[in-house]
C-alpha positions in Angstrom: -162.1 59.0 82.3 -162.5 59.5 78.6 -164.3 57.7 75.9 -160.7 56.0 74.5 -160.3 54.9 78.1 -163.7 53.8 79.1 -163.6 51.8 75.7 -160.7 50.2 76.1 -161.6 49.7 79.9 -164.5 47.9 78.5 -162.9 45.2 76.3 -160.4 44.4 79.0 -163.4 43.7 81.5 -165.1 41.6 78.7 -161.6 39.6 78.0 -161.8 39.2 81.9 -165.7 37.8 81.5 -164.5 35.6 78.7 -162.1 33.9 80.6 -163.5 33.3 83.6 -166.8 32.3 82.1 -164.9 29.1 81.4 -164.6 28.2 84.8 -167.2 26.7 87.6 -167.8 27.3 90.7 -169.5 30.0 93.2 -166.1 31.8 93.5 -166.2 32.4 90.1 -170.0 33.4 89.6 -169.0 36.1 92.0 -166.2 37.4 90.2 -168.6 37.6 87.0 -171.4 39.1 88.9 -168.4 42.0 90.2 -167.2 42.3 86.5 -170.6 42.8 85.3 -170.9 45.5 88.0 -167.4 47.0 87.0 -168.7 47.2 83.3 -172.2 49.0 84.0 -170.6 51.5 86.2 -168.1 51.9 83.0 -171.0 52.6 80.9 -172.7 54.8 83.4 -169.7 56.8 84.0 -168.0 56.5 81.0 -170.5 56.5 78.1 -173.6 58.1 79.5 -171.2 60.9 81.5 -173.5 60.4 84.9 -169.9 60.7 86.8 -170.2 64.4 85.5 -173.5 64.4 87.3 -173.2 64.8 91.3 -174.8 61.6 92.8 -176.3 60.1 89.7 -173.5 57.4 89.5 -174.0 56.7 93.1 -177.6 56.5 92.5 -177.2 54.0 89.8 -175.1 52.2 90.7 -175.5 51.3 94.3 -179.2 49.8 93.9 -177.3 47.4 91.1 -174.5 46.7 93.8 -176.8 45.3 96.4 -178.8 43.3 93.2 -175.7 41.5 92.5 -174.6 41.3 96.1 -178.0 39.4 97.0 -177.3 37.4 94.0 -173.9 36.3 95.4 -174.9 34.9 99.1 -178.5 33.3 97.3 -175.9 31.7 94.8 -173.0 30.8 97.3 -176.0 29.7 100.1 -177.3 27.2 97.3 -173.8 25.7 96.3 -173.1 24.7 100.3 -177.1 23.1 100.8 
């Protein structure tokens, strides 16, 4: 993916976080938390070229994954108690 693309990648994911960020509910938290997700791995790949880099974007990325997974049950646990 080139910059051009990974740009304008970028400010359709943040269109995306501006829309749903007017919404509530844990449905939506979870799509932010995967749109957050989408963008870093954007800016890993994209920006700071670790797709280039065998296993760096894995390594990067996956740790965050599992971050914002947790995140997700914690949040959609608390909504239901």
């Amino acid at each position: 993916m080139g910059l051009a693309q990974s740009w304008g990648l970028l400010i359709a994911l943040t269109l995306a976080t501006t829309g749903l960020a007017s919404l509530d509910g844990s449905l939506v938290a979870t799509g932010l938390l995967a749109l957050a997700w989408l963008k870093a791995r954007t800016i890993l790949g994209g920006f700071l070229h670790l797709s280039a880099a065998p296993g760096w974007l894995t390594a990067f990325t996956l740790p965050l994954a599992l971050w914002l997974t947790a995140i997700a049950v914690l949040l959609g646990v608390s909504w239901r108690g």
